[in-house]
C-alpha positions in Angstrom: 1.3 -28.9 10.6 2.1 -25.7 12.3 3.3 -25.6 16.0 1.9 -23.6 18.3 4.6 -21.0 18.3 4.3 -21.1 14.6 1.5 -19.7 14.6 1.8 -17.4 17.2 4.5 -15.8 15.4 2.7 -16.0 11.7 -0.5 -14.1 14.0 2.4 -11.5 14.9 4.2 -10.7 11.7 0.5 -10.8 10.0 -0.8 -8.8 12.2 2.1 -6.1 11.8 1.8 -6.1 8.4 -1.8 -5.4 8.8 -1.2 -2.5 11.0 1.3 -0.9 8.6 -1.1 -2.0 5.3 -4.1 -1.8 6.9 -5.7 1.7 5.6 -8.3 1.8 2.5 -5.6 4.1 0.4 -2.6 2.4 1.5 -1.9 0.2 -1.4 -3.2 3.3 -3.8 -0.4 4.9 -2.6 2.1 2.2 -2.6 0.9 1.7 -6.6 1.3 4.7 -7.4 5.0 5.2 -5.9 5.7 1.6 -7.5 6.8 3.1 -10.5 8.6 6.6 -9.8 9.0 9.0 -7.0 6.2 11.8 -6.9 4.8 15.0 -4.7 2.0 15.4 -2.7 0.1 16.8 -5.2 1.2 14.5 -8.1 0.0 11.4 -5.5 -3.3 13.7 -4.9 -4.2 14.2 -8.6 -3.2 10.2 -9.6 -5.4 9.2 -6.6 -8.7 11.0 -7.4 -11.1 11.4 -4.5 -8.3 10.9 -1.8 -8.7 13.8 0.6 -5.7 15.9 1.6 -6.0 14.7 5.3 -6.4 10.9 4.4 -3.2 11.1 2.1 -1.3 13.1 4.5 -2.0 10.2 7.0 -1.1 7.3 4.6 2.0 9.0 3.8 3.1 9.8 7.5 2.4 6.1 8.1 4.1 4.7 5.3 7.3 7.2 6.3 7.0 5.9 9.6 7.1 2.1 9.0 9.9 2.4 6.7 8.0 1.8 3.4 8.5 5.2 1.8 11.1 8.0 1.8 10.4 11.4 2.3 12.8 13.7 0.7 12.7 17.7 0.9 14.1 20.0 -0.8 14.9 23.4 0.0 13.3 25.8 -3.3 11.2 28.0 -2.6 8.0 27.0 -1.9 9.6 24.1 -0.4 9.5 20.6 -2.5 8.7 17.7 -0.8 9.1 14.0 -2.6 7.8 10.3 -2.1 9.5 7.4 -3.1 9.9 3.8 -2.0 12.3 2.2 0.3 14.4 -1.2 -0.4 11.6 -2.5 3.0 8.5 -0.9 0.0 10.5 -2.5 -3.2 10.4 -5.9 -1.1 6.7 -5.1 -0.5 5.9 -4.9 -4.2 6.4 -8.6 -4.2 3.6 -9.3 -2.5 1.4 -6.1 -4.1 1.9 -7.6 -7.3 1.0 -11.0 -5.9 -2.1 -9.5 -4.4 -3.1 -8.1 -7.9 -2.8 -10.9 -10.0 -4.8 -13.0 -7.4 -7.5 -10.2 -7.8 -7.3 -10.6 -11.8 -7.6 -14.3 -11.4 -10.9 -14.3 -9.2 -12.3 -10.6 -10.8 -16.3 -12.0 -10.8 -16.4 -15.2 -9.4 -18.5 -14.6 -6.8 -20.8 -13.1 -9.1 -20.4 -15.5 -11.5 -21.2 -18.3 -9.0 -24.2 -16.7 -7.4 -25.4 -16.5 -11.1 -25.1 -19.8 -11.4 -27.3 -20.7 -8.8 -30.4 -19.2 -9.9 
């Protein structure tokens, strides 16, 4: 059993994660950085419908809450590249988890309502 400042603090480090995880591209993103550093437009292209605005945003959040790192470099035009901090590595853990959980139950619910008829 969990006391009640056990959960108090499981409802506060969930609900930061949340915060930080918590937009429909995030973990695009995040699965696309998992296995090597890219641009913008290399993210943009390996994301499909994403709009520029919606990525931008994901990518300033992810910066911001210490997942990724943004590193520019000075060419000309300017280059600008994503890759994923020791706090996003540590996330992968869980991303991975996430994915194998959706493999798992992939159709169940439709399996189940078929069942029923």
């Amino acid at each position: 059993m969990y006391t009640d400042s056990q959960k108090e603090e499981c409802s506060a480090s969930m609900g930061e994660a949340m915060q930080i995880m918590g937009s429909k591209w995030t973990f695009w993103v995040i699965g696309e950085l998992a296995t090597a550093p890219r641009r913008f437009n290399e993210l943009r292209r390996g994301l499909g419908n994403i709009s520029t605005k919606s990525l931008t945003d994901v990518l300033r959040s992810l910066e911001q809450a210490h997942i990724i790192h943004r590193q520019v470099f000075a060419t000309v035009p300017v280059t600008v590249e994503y890759s994923m901090t020791d706090k996003g590595m540590d996330f992968l853990q869980v991303y991975y988890a996430m994915q194998g959980w959706g493999e798992k139950w992939k159709g169940y619910d439709i399996q189940v309502q078929g069942d029923k008829t």
